[in-house]
FIPAKOL-483500 format. One record per residue: z, x, y of N, C-alpha, C in turn; residue in three letters. Coordinates in pm, 1 decimal. Layout:
N
     n.zz     n.xx     n.yy    ca.zz    ca.xx    ca.yy     c.zz     c.xx     c.yy res
        Z        X        Y        Z        X        Y        Z        X        Y ala
...
//
This chain:
92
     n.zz     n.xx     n.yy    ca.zz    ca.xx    ca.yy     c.zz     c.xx     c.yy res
    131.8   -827.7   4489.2     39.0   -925.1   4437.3    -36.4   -870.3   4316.3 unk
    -81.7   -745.9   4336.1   -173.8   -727.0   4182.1    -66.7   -626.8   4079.3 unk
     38.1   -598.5   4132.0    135.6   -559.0   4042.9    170.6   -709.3   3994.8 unk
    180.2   -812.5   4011.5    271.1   -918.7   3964.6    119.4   -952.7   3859.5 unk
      5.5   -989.1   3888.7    -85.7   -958.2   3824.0   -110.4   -911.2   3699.5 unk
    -83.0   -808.7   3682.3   -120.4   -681.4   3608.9     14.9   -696.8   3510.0 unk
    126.4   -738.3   3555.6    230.4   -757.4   3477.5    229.1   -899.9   3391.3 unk
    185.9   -979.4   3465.2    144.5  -1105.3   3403.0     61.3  -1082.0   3256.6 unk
   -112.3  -1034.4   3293.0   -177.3   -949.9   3220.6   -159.1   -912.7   3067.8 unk
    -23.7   -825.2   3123.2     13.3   -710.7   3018.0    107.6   -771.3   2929.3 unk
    222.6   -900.8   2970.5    287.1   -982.4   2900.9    195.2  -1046.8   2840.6 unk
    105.8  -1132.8   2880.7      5.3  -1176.2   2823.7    -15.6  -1121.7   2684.0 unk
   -111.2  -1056.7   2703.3   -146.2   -914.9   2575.4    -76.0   -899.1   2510.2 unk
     48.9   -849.7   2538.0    103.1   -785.8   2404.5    193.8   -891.3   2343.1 unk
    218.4  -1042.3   2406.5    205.4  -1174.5   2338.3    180.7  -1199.9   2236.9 unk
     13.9  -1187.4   2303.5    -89.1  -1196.5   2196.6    -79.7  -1104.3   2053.0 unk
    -56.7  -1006.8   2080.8    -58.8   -864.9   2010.9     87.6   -892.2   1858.2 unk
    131.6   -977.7   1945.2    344.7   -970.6   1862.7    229.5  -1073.4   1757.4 unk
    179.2  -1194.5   1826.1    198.0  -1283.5   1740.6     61.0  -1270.8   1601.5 unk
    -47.3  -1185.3   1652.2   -144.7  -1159.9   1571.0    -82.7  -1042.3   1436.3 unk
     19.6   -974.7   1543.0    115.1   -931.5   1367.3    222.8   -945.9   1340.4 unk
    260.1  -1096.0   1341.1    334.2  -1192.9   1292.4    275.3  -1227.5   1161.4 unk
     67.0  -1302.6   1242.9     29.9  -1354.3   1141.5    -15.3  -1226.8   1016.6 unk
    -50.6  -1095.6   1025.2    -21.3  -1044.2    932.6     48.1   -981.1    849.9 unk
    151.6   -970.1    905.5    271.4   -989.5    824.7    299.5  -1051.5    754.9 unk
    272.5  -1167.1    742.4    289.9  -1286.7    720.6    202.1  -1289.8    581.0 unk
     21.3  -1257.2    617.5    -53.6  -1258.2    554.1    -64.1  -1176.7    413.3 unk
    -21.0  -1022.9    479.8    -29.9   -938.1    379.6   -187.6   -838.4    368.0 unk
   -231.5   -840.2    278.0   -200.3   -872.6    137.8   -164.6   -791.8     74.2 unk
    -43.0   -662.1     97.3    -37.1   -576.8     29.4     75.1   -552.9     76.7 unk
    198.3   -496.8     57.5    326.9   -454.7     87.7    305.9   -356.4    188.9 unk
    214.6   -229.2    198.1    207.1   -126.7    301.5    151.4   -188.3    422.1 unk
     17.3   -314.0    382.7      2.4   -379.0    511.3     81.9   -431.9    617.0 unk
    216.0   -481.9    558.9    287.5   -549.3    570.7    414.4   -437.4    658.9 unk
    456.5   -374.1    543.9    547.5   -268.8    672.7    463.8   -204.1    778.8 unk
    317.6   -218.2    768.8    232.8   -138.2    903.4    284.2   -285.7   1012.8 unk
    246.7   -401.0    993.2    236.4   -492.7   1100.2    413.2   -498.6   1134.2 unk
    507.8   -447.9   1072.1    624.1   -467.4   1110.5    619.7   -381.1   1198.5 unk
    628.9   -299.0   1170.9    584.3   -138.2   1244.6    534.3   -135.6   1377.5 unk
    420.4   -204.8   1348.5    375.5   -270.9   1472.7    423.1   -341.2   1582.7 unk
    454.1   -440.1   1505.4    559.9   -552.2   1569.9    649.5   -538.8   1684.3 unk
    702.1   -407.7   1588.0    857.6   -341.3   1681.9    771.6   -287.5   1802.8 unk
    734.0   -175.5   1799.4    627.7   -108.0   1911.9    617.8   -207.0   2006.2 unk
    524.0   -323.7   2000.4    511.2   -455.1   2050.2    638.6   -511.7   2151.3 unk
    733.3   -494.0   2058.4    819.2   -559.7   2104.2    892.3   -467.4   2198.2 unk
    914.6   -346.9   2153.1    992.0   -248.6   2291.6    888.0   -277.6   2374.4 unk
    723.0   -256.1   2427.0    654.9   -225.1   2522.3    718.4   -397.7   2599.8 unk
    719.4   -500.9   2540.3    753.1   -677.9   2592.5    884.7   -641.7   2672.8 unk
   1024.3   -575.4   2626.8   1126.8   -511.9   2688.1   1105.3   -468.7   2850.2 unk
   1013.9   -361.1   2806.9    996.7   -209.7   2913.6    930.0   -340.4   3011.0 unk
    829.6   -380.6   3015.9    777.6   -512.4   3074.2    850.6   -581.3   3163.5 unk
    969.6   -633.9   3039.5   1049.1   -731.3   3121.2   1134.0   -669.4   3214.3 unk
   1195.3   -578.4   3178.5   1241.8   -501.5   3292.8   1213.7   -419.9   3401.2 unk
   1053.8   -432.2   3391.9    965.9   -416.3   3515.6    983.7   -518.8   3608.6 unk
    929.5   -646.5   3515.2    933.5   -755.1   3595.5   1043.3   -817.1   3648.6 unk
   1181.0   -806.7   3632.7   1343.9   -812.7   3635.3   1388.6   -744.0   3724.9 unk
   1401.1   -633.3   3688.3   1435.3   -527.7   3731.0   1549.8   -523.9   3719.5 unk
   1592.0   -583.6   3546.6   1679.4   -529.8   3482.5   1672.5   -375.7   3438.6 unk
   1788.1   -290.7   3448.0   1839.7   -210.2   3349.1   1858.8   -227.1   3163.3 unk
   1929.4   -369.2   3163.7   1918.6   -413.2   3007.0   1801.0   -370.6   2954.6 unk
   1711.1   -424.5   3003.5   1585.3   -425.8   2936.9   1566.4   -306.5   2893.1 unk
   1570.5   -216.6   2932.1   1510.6    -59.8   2889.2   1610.1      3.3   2795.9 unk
   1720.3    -34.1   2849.6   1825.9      9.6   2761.9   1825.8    -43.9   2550.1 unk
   1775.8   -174.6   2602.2   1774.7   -273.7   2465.2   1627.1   -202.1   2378.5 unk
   1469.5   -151.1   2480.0   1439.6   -110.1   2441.7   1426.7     17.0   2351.5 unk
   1563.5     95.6   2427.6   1565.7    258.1   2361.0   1636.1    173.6   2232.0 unk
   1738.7     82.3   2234.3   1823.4     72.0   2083.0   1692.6     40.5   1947.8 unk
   1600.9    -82.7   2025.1   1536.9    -82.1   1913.4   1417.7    -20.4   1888.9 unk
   1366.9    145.3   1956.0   1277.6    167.7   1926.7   1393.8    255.4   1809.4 unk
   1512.4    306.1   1828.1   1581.4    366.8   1731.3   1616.7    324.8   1600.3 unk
   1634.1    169.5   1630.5   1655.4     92.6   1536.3   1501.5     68.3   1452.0 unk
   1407.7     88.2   1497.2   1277.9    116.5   1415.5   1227.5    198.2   1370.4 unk
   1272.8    312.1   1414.0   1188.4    450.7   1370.1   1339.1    460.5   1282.6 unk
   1396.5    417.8   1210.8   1510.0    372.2   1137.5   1444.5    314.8    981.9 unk
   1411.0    218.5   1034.4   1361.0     88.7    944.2   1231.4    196.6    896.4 unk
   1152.6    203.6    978.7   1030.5    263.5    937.9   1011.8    378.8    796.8 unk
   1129.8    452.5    869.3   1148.1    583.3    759.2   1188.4    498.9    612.2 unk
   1249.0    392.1    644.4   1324.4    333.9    537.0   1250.5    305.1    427.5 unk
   1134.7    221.6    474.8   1038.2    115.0    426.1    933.2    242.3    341.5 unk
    892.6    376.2    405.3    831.8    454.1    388.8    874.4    547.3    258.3 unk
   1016.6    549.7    254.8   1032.0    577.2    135.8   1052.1    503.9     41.2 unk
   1093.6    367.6     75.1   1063.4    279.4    -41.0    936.9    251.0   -124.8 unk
    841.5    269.5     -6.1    697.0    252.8   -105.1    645.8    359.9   -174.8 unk
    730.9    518.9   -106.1    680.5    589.8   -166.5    746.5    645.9   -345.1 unk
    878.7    557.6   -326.9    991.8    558.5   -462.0    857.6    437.7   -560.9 unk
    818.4    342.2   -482.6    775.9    258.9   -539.7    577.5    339.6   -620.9 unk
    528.6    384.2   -515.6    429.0    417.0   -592.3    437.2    569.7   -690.4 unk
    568.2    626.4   -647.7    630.5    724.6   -763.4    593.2    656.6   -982.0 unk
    657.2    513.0   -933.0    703.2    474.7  -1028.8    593.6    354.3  -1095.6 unk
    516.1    393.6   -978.3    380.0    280.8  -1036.7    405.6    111.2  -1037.3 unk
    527.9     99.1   -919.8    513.6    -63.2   -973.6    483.7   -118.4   -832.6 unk
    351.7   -113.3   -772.8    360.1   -123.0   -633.9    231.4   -219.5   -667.8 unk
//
């Protein structure tokens, strides 16, 4: 009962959490803001995974989480040197 609770809760939250950096993502106003809330996003989104496969008690779930925390700390490095090619060159 307060595990189903607490899981409820925590889907809840980090719901909340995906879609508040959606909207800044969305918002901006600056390109680094912007790969931070992606950044974010992902994080967000593996912990929604690990979650669901609490609440499941799927295997997928955790599994899908390891691909895309890899698949982010991927992207991340990516984005990181792009801004940093970009403020190299002053057009940021």
């Amino acid at each position: 009962m307060m595990l189903d609770f607490s899981l409820a809760l925590a889907l809840a939250a980090l719901t909340l959490a995906a879609l508040l950096n959606l909207w800044r993502f969305a918002r901006g106003p600056s390109l680094p803001d912007r790969v931070l809330a992606l950044d974010t996003l992902y994080v967000n989104a593996i912990a929604l995974l690990v979650l669901l496969g609490i609440t499941y008690g799927g295997r997928q779930y955790v599994e899908s989480a390891l691909v895309l925390a890899l698949f982010g700390f991927a992207a991340t490095v990516g984005f990181a040197l792009v801004l940093a090619r970009l403020e190299r060159s002053g057009r940021e």
